[in-house]
N, C-alpha and C positions, 0 to 999 in steps of 0.2 A: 198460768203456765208461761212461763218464759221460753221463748225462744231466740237462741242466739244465731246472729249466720256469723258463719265461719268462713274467712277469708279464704280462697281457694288459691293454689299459688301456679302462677299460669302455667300454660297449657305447652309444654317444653317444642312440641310438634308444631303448633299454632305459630308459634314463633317463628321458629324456621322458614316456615310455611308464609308466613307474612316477608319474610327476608327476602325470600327468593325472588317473591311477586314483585318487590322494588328493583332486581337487577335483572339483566338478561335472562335468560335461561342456563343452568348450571351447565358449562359445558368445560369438563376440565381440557387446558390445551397444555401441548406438552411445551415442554422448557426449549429454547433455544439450546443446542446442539454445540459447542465447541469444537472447529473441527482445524487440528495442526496441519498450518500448511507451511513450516519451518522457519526458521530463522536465519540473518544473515549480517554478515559486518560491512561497515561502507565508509569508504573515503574520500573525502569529499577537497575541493582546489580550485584555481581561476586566476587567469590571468588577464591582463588590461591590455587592452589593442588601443584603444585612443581616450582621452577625456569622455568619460562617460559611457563608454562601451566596454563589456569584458566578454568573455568568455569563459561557464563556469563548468566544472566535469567533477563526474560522481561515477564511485565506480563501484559497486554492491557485488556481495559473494557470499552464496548460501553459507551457512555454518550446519554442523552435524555428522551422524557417521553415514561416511560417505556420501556426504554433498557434492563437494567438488568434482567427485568422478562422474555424476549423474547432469547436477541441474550446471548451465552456462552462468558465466559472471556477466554482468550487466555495466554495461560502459553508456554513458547519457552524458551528451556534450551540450551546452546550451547558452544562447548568445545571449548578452541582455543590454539594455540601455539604448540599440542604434534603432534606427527608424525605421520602416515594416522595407521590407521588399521580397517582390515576389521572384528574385530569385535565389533568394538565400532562406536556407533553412533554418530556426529559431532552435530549434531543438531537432538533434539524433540521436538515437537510440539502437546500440547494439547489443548482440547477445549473443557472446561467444565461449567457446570450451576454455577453460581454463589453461590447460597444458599448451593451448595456443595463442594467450595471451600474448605475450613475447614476441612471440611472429609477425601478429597483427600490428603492432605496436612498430616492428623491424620494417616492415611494408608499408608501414605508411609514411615513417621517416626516411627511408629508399626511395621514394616516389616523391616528398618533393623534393627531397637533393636531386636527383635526376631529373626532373621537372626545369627546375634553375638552371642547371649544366645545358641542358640542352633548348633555355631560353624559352620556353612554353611559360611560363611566371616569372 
């Protein structure tokens, strides 16, 4: 009598079962989340106060419907190149209504003309 073995072909469970014990424990996590927090256009300039020092400004404005009406544009002035001091600021950052860009811009060219005129700078 012959008897043949008959290759058995694995154990589809076993397998798995072997996989799992090699990693963690099967814990499915979810996907990271996407979540839109808008878009915006920016323009960016700089001007030079001495050899080696300027002055650079960015000015960012949401895009979308109805951005403008809602979120502020974003004005960031920022020094670069002169040597630290603690009384000047490196960087400002405003954040103002758009419809009032204009103004703020008017107010501040107003102030140091009248600043010079009346010899204060």
């Amino acid at each position: 009598m012959h008897l043949s073995r008959r290759r058995s072909a694995p154990d589809q469970r076993s397998s798995l079962t072997s996989c799992r014990a090699l990693r963690s424990p099967c814990v499915r996590e979810r996907l990271p989340r996407y979540e839109d927090e808008g878009s915006q256009r920016s323009a960016h300039g700089a001007v030079t106060v001495d050899a080696g020092t300027w002055w650079s400004v960015s000015l960012d404005a949401p895009t979308g419907r109805g951005a403008a009406q809602v979120a502020p544009v974003r004005v960031r002035l920022r020094r670069h190149g002169a040597p630290e001091s603690p009384l000047v600021d490196r960087e400002v950052e405003m954040h103002i209504p758009l419809p009032e860009l204009d103004a703020v811009s008017v107010a501040l060219q107003g102030v140091v003309t009248q600043a010079r005129r009346d010899g204060i700078i």
